[in-house]
Backbone as CSV, one residue per row, in Angstrom:
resi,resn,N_x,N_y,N_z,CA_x,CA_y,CA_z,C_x,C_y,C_z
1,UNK,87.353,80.486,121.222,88.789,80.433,121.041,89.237,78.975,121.001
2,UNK,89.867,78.665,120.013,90.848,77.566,120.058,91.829,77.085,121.290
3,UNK,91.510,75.403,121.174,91.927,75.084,122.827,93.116,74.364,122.373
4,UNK,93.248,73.035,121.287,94.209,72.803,121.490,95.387,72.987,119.799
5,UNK,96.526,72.500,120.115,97.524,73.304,118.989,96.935,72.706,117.983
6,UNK,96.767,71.708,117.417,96.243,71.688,116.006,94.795,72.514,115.848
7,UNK,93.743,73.046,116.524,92.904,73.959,116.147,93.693,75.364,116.149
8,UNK,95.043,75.651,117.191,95.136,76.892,116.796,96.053,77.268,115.345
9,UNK,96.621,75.756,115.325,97.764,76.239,114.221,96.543,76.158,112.565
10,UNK,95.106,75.465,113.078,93.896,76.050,111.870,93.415,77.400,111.897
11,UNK,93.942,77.735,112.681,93.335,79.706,113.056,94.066,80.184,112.079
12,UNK,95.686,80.127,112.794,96.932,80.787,112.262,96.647,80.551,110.474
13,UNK,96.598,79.258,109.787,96.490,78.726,108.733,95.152,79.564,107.870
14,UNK,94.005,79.786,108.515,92.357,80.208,108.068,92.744,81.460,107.794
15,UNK,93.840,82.342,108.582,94.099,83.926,108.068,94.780,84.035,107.559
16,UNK,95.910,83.388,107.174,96.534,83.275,105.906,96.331,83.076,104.709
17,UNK,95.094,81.994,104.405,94.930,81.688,103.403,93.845,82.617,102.680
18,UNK,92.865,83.173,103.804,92.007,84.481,103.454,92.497,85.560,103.192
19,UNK,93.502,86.353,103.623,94.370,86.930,103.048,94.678,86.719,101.581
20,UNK,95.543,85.871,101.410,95.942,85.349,100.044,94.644,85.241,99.510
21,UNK,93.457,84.751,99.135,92.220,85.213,98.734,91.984,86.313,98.379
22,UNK,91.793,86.524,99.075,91.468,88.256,99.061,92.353,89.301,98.234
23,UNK,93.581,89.064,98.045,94.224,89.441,97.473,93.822,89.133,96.118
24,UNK,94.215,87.688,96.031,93.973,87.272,94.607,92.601,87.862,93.941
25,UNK,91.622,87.772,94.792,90.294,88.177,94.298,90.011,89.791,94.596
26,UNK,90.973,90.109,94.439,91.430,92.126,94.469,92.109,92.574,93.571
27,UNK,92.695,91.251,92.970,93.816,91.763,91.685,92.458,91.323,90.623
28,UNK,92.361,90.431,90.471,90.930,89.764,89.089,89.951,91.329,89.574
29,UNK,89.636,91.772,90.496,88.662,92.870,90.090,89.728,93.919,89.352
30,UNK,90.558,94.140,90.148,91.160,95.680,88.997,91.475,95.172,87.697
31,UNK,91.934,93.802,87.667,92.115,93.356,85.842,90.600,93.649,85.555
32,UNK,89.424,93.147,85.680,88.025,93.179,85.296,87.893,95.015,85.039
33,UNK,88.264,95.479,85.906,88.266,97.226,85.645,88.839,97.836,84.562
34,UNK,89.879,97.241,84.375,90.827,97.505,83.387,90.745,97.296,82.155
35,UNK,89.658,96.088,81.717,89.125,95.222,80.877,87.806,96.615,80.331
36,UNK,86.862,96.576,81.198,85.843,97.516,81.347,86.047,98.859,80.706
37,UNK,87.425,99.733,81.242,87.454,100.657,80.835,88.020,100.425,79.523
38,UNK,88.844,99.780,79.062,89.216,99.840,77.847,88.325,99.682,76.719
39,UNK,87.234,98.615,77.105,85.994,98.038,76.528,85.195,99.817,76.577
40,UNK,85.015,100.515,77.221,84.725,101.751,77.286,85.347,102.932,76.337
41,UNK,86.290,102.438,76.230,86.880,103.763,75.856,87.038,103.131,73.967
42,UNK,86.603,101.678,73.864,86.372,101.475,72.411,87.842,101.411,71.838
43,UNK,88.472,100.646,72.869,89.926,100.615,72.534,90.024,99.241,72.361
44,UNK,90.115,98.217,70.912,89.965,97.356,71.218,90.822,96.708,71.079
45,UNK,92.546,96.807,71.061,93.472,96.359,71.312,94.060,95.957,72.514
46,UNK,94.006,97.361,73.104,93.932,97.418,74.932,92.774,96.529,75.324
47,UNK,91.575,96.441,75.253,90.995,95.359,75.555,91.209,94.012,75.622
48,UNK,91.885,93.939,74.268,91.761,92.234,73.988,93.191,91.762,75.077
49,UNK,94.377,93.143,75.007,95.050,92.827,76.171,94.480,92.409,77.498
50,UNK,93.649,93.382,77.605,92.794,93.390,79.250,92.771,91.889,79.991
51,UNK,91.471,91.495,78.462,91.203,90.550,78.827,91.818,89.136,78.836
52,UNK,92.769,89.020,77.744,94.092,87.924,77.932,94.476,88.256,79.593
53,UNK,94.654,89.130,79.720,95.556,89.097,81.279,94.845,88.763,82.633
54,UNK,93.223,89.251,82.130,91.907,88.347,82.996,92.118,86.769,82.872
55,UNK,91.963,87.005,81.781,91.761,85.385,81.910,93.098,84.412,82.211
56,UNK,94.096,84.924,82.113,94.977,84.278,82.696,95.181,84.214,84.112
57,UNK,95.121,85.334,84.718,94.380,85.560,86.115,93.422,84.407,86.761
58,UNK,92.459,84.944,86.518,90.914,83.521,86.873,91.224,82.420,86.618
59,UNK,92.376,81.876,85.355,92.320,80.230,85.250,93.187,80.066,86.172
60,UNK,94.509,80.973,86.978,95.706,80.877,87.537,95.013,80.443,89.342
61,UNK,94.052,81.661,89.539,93.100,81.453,90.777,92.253,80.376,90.900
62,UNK,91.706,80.143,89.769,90.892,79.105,89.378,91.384,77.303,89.838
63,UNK,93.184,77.395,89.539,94.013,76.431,90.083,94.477,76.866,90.887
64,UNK,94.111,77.453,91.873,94.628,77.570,93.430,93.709,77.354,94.090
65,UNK,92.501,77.337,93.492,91.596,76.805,94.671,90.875,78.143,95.322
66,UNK,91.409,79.577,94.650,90.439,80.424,95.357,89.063,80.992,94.505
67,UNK,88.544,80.351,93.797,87.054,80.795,93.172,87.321,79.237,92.332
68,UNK,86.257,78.638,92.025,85.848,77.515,91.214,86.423,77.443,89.812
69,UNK,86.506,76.522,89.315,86.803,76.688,88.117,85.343,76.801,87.095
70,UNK,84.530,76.614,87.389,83.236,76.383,86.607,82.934,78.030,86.516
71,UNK,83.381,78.665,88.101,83.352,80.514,88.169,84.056,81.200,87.306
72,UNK,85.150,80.959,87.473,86.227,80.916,86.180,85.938,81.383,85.256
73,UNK,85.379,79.865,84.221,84.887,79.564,82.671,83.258,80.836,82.630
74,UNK,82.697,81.241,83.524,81.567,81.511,83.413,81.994,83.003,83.378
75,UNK,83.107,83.533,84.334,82.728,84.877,83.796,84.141,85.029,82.928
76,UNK,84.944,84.093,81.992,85.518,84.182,80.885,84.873,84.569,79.852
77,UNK,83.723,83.593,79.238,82.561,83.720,78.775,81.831,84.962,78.797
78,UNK,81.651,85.370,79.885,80.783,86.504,80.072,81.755,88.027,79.637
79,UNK,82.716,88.180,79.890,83.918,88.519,79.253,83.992,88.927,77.706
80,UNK,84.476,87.776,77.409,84.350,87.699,75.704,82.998,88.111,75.284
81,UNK,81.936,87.819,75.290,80.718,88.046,74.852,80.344,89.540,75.126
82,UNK,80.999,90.181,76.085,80.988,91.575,76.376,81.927,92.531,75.189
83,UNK,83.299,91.828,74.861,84.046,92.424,73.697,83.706,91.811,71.972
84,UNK,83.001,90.731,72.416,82.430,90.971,70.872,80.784,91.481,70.662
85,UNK,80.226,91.204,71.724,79.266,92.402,71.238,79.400,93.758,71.367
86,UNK,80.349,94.286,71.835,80.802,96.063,72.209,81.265,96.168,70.292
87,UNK,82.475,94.955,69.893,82.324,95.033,68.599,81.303,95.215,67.611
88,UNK,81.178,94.555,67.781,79.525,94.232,66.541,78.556,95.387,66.851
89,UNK,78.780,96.273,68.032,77.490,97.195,68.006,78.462,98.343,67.056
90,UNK,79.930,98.671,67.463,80.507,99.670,66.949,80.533,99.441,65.185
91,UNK,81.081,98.334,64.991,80.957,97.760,63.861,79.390,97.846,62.814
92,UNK,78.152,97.791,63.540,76.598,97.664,62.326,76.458,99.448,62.822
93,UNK,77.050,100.048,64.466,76.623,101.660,64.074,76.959,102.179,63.003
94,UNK,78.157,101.775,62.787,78.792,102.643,61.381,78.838,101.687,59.807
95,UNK,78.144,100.851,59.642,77.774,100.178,58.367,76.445,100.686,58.341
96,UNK,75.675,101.246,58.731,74.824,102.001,58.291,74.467,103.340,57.554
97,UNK,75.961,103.691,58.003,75.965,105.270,57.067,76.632,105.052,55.790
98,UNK,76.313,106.272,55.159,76.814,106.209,53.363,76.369,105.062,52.501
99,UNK,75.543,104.439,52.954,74.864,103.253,52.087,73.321,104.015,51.298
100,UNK,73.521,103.489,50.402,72.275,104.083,49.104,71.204,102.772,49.476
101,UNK,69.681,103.368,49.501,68.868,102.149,49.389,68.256,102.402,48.135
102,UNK,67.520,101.360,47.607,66.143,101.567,46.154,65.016,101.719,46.339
């Protein structure tokens, strides 16, 4: 236990700010969910929403200091590369049919 007031008013301060964390990094998962299912359901309007609203999210947390910014950029990245290859697979499944070969 904390003895004197500036360690306790770092207690008071350490659960506040974990809180607020936690939060923030509770809202970026249900956006990431939200992202997911839409990416699921091959909706790719609602997606590209999803993920605008992710990523505005993570860069917003990203400048608060609660996840890195390098964490950020990495699962932005990882993100996008998830909605354009979900594209491109829906996109070459169906350029394969009704085509004539020689």
């Amino acid at each position: 236990m904390a003895h004197s007031i500036s360690a306790k008013k770092r207690v008071r301060q350490n659960l506040k700010a974990r809180a607020r964390n936690r939060y923030r990094k509770e809202q970026l998962k249900d956006k990431q969910k939200a992202f997911a299912a839409a990416l699921g359901a091959s909706d790719w309007k609602k997606a590209e929403e999803a993920l605008n609203q992710t990523v505005q999210h993570m860069d917003r947390i990203s400048t608060k200091g609660t996840i890195h910014r390098n964490t950020a950029s990495r699962k932005r990245s990882r993100l996008v590369k998830r909605l354009n290859a979900a594209r491109k697979a829906t996109t070459t499944a169906g350029a394969g049919k009704g085509t004539k070969t020689a």
